[in-house]
C-alpha positions as CSV (number, residue, x, y, z in Angstrom):
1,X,66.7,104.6,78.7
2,X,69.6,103.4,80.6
3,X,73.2,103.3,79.4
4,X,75.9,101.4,81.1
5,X,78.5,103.3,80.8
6,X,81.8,101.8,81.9
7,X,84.6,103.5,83.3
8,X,88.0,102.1,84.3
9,X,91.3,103.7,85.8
10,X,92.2,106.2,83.1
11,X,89.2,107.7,83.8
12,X,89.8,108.6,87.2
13,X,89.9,112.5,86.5
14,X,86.8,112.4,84.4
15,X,85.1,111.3,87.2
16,X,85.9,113.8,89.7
17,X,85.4,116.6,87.2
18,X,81.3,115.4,86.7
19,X,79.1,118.0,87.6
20,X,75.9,115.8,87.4
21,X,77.0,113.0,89.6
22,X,76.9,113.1,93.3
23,X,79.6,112.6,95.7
24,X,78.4,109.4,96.4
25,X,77.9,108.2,93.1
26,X,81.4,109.6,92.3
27,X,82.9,107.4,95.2
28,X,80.9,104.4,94.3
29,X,82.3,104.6,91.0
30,X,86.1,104.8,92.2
31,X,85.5,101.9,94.6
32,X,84.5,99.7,91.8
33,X,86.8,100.8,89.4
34,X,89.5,99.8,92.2
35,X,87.6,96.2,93.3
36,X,87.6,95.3,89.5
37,X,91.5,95.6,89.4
38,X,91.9,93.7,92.2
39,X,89.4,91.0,91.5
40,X,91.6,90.7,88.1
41,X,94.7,89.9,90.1
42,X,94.6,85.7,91.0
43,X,96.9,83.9,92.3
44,X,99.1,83.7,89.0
45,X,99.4,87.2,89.2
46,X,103.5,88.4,89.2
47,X,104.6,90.7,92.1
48,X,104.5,93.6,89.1
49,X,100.9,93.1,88.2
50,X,100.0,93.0,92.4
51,X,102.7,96.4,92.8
52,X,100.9,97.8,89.6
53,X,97.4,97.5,90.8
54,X,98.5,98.7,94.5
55,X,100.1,102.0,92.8
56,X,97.0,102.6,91.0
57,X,94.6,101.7,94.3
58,X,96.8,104.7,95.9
59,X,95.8,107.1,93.2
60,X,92.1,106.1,93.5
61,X,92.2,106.6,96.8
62,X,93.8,110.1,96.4
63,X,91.2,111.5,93.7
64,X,88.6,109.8,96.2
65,X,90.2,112.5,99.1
66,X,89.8,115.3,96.4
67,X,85.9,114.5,96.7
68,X,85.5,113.7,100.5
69,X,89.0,114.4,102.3
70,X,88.1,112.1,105.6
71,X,87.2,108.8,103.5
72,X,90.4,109.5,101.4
73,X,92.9,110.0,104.0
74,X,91.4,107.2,106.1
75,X,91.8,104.5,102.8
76,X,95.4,106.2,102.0
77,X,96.4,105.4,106.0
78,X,94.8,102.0,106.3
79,X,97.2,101.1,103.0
80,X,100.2,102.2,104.7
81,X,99.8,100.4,107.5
């Protein structure tokens, strides 16, 4: 039996913290936690909503160095370019 469980940004934490889940899978779930709030923004989305959704991209990207320090870092200094 398969159950689709999903997660969203308040769950961030939770994720990390699995013991079951792999690194990868851990990752994968971050990056699509973070594509769904960006493919949520459109192009009637205020420059709060974008700043919101950047702030909260960051802190994915940060618990996402926490699991694999290189891919973190590298996401964290492409967004402050």
């Amino acid at each position: 039996m398969y159950i689709n469980m999903s997660y969203g940004y308040e769950d961030i934490d939770r994720i990390i913290d699995f013991k079951t889940w792999t690194t990868r899978k851990k990752i994968d779930e971050l990056f699509r936690i973070d594509t769904y709030m960006y493919t949520n923004l459109g192009t009637d989305s205020t420059k709060l909503e974008k700043e919101a959704v950047k702030k909260k991209s960051r802190a994915i990207y940060k618990a996402i160095s926490k699991i694999n320090p290189e891919v973190g870092k590298n996401l964290i200094y492409q967004m402050d370019k």
